[in-house]
Every structure is written in structure tokens, then in C-alpha cells.
C-alpha positions in Angstrom: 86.2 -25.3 -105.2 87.2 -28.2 -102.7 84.7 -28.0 -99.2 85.6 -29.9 -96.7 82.6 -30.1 -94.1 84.0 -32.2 -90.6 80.1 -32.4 -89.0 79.1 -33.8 -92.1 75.8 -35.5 -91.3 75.1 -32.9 -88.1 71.8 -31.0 -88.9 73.9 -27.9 -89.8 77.0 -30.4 -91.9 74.0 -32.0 -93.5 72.1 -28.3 -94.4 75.2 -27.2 -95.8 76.4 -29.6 -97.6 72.9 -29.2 -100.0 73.2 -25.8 -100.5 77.2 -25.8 -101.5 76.8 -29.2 -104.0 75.5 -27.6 -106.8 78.6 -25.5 -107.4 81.6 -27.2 -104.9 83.4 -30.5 -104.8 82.5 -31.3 -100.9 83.7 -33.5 -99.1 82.4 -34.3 -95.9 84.2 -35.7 -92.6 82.7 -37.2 -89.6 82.1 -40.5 -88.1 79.3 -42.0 -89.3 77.6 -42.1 -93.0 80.6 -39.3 -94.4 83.1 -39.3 -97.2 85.6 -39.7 -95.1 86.2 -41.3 -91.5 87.0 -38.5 -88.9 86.8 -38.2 -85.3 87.6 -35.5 -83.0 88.7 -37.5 -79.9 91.5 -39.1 -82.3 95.1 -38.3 -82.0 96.8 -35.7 -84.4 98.6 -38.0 -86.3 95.2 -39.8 -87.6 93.5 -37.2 -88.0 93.7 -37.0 -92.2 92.7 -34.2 -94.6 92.3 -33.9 -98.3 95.0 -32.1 -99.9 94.3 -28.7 -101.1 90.9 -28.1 -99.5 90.0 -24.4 -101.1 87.8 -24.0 -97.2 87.3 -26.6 -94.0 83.8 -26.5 -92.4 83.8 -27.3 -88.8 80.1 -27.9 -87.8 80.9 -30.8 -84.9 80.4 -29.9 -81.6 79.9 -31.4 -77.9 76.5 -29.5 -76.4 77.9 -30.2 -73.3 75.9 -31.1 -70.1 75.9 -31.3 -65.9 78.2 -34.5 -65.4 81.7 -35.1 -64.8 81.7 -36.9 -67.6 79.7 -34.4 -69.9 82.1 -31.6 -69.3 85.5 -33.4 -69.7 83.7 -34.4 -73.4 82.9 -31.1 -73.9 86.2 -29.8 -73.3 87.3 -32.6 -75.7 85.8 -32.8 -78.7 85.3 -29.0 -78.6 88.7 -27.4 -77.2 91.3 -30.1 -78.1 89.0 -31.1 -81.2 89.1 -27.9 -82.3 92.9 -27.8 -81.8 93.7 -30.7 -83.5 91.8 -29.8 -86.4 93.0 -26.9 -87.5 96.5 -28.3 -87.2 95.1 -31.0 -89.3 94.1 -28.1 -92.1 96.6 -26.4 -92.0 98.9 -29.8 -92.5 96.8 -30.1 -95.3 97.4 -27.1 -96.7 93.8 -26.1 -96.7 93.4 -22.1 -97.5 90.5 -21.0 -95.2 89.0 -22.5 -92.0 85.5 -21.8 -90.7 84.9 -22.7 -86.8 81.2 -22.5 -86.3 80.8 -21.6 -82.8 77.8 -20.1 -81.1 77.1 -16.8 -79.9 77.2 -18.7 -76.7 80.8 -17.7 -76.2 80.4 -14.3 -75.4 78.0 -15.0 -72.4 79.1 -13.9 -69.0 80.0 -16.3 -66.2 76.9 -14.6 -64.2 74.6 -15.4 -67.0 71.9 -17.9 -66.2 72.6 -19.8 -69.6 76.6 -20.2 -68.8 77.6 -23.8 -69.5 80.0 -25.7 -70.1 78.8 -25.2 -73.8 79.7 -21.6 -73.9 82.9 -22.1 -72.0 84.3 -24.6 -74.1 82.7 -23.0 -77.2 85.3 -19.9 -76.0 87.9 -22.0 -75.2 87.7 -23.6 -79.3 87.4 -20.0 -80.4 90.7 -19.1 -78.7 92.7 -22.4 -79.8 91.3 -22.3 -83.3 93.1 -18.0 -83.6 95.6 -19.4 -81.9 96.6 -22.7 -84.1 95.5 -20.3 -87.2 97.8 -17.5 -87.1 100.7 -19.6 -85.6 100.0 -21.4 -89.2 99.1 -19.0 -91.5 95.8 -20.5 -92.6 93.1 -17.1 -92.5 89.9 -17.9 -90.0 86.6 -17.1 -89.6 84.5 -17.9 -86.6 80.9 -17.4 -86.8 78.3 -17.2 -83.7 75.0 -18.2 -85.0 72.4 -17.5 -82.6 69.9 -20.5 -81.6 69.7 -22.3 -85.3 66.2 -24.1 -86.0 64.6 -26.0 -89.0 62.6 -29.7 -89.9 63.9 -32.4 -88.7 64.5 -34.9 -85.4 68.2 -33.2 -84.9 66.9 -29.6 -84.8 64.2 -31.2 -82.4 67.0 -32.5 -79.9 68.9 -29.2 -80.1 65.5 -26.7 -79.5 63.4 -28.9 -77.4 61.0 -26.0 -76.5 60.3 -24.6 -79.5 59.6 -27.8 -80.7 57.0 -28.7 -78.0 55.6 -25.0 -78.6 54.9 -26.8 -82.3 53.7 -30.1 -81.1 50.9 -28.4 -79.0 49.7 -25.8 -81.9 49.4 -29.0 -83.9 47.1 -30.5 -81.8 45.2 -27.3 -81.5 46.3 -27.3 -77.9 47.1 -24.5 -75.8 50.8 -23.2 -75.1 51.3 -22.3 -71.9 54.2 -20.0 -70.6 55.6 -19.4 -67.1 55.6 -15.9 -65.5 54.6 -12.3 -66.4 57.6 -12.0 -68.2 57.8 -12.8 -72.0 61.3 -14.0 -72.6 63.3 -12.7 -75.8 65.1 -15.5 -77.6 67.0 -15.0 -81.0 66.3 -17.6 -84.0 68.2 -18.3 -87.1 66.4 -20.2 -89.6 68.9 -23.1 -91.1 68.3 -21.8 -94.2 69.7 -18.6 -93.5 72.6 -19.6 -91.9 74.0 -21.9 -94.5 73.4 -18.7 -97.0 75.7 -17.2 -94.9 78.4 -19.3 -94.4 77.9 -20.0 -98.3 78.8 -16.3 -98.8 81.5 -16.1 -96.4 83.1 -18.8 -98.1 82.9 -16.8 -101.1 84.0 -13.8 -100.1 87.5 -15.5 -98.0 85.5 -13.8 -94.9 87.9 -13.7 -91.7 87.3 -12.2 -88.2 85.3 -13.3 -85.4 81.3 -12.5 -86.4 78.2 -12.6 -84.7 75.5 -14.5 -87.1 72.3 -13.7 -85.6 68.9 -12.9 -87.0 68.4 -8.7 -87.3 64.9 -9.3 -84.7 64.2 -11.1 -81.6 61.3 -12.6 -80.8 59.1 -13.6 -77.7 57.9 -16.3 -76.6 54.3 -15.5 -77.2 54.8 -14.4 -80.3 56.7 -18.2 -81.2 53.7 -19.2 -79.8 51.5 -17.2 -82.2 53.2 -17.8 -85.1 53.1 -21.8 -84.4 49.1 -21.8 -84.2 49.5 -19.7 -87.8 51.9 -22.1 -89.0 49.2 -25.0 -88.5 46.2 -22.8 -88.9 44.6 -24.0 -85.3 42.7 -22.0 -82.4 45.2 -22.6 -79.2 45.7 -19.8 -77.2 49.0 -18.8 -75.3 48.4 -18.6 -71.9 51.1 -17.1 -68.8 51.0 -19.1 -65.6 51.5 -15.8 -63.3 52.0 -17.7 -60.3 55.2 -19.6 -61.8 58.4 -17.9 -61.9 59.7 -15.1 -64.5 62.0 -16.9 -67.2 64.8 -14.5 -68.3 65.8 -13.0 -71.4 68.4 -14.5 -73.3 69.7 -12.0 -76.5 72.8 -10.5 -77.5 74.0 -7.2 -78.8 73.1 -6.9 -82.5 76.2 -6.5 -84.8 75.8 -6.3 -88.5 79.7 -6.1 -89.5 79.6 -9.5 -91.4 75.9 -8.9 -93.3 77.9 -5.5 -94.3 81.0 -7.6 -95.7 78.9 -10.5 -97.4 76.0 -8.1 -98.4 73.5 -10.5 -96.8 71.2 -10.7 -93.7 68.5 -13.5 -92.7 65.5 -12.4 -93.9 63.5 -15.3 -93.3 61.0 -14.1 -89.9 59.5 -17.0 -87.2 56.4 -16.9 -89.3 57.6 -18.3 -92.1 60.4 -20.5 -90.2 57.7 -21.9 -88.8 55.7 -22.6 -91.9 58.0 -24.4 -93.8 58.8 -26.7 -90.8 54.6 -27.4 -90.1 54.7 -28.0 -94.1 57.6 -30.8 -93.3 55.8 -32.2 -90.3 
């Protein structure tokens, strides 16, 4: 099997790509340090695939931010990205697409985490069905949840959990604003590429959320970051400091039902294995 991944030295192109070598041909696409020279700002006509992919990976993405600037790159790389590249696949006659999204796309414009992120993460969704079924060429877009793992890139992308780590390192305490515990979902990377692993498999197609079955707080990230480095820290809530919100999703288990799989791997042990990398 031929796998192309576009993304391919992104934490999630770079994940993948070890857990698929062992048994697929992959070929991955980006712009620096990949098989092949890609870019999603280039015109259509450049934009070159192998023939005959069996699947395309798209793990690239724009995070977005508050500029001018930041959200006319966003809408870019992410929107007309997107539509340019399953174009691309489908003029390569390339037999499945994945678009990994986030499960961003679904938030609400009243939502306190709306960005230009999620909107243009809802805006590739739509292009990608559209381009798809104009083209024949079956999709599947997955919404992982927040994705974490070792490593300086999952640091940029999950700052906080991160900084949760650093402290338990030191033995430090974590401190947390509020009397609210916030609910956050995780998926460890791990998981995620055994999913898309499986939904490559099993010629998956549909829209999916690709969360972890439990949420977690943030006091119990906390607690399981002390575990992970076997120190005494304590978490502590600064009451005076204002409530931080939830931020989870509706559960869904249609596509761990259709791949007969679902992350099993809990924020303890996430956690472990990234304090045994550290």
C-alpha cells in the first residue's frame, strides 16, 4: 500500500509515518526534510502527487492566530490548501483522502475557544466534501481532540500542559485559576495514529469525532504529572482569580464502532511515557 503523508515532518506527519513504515510504501510531502517538495500556498498546477497513492494523509495545518496577517494564512494554507489538495489527489488518481481536522470545527461562534482555527478548520472540512464528491475520491475527516506526546512540537501546540509538566519536574507546585476545575479532552499521539492506521485499513469515510472515551481535569493533569515524575508538588486553586471554562465535546463512538478500536491509553500513562522521554 502507497501512503502519501502532506505534513510529513509535523508532530502528527512524523508520528504516523513510524507507525505505517513497517507495512506501507509512504511517501511523505511537505516543505522541509520530506520525500517530496510540497507546499500548500502553491498554485494548483505545481502542486504534484505520486500516481496511484492507495490513501493521502493531510496532517498540515495553519493554528491560526489574532493578526490580520494570521488569519488570512489561516484561511490559506487551511481552506484553499485544503482545496487545492484534494484536487491534486484526485488528479492523481489517489483512492482515499484523509483531512485531519480537529474537533475544533464543530465549536460554536459563542464559544470562548472560537478562532480563526476552528473557522477555517470548518471551512477545509466543507471544501475537502466538496472537491471529494465532485471527484469521486471517498473521504474521511477526522476530529481529534487536543493531541499530546514527547517532543518540542507537541510543546508548542499544548503549552499548558506542558508547563503543568515542567513544574511537577522540579517538584514545584501547579497552581490553577478559579474554583472551577476545567474539563479538557486528551488524545495521546499514539492513539491517534492507531486510529487513522485503522481507518486507512478499513477505507473509513464519513466525518468522525476522534476523541479519547474520558475527559479529564485540570487537577487531575496535574496529579497525574507529579505521578509521572514521582515528586511532592501539590495543585493549588487561586480562588480569587477568575473561573476558566470547560472546553469538551459530545462523545460519539460511531468510528471506534467501524474500526473496532478506541484510545485506551489514560493521562497517567500519557504522561509517563513523555516524563520517561524528558
Amino acid at each position: 500500500m502507497r501512503v502519501v503523508i502532506v505534513g510529513g515532518t509535523s508532530s502528527l506527519g512524523s508520528a504516523l509515518k513510524s507507525a505505517l513504515s513497517s507495512r506501507c510504501k509512504v511517501i511523505t510531502a511537505g516543505r522541509t526534510n520530506c520525500d517530496i517538495d510540497f507546499d500548500l500556498t502553491w498554485p494548483l498546477e505545481r502542486m504534484a502527487l505520486p500516481e496511484d497513492a492507495d490513501v493521502v494523509v493531510h496532517t498540515a495545518a495553519h493554528f491560526g492566530g489574532k493578526t490580520a496577517a494570521d488569519i488570512v494564512e489561516a484561511e490559506q494554507v487551511n481552506v484553499l490548501g485544503t482545496m487545492k489538495l484534494c484536487e491534486a489527489a484526485a488528479g492523481a488518481k489517489a483512492r482515499h483522502f484523509i483531512l485531519i481536522s480537529s474537533v475544533f470545527a464543530s465549536l460554536s461562534e459563542d464559544s470562548a475557544q472560537y478562532s480563526v482555527y476552528a473557522l477555517s478548520k470548518k471551512h477545509a472540512e466543507d471544501v475537502a466534501r466538496f472537491v471529494c464528491a465532485s471527484r469521486s475520491l471517498p473521504l474521511a475527516v477526522l476530529r481529534p481532540s487536543q493531541i499530546y506526546g514527547a517532543g518540542p512540537r507537541f510543546r508548542v501546540h499544548q503549552p499548558f500542559l506542558h508547563a503543568m509538566l515542567d513544574k511537577a519536574k522540579k517538584g514545584e507546585d501547579i497552581l490553577l485559576y478559579g474554583n472551577h476545575d476545567p474539563r479538557r479532552n486528551f488524545i495521546y499521539i499514539d492513539d491517534l495514529t492507531a486510529v487513522i492506521s485503522k481507518v486507512i485499513d478499513a477505507r473509513i469515510a464519513g466525518t468522525y469525532s476522534c476523541q479519547h472515551p474520558d475527559n479529564v481535569t485540570y487537577s487531575q493533569i496535574a496529579k497525574a504529572a507529579f505521578q509521572a515524575f514521582d515528586t511532592r508538588g501539590s495543585v493549588r486553586f487561586l480562588r480569587d482569580k477568575p473561573d476558566i471554562p470547560d472546553n469538551v465535546f459530545p462523545g460519539d463512538d460511531a468510528l471506534y464502532e467501524a474500526i473496532r478500536f478506541c484510545p485506551s491509553t489514560t493521562i497517567e500513562d500519557g504522561l509517563r511515557r513523555i516524563a520517561a522521554l524528558s
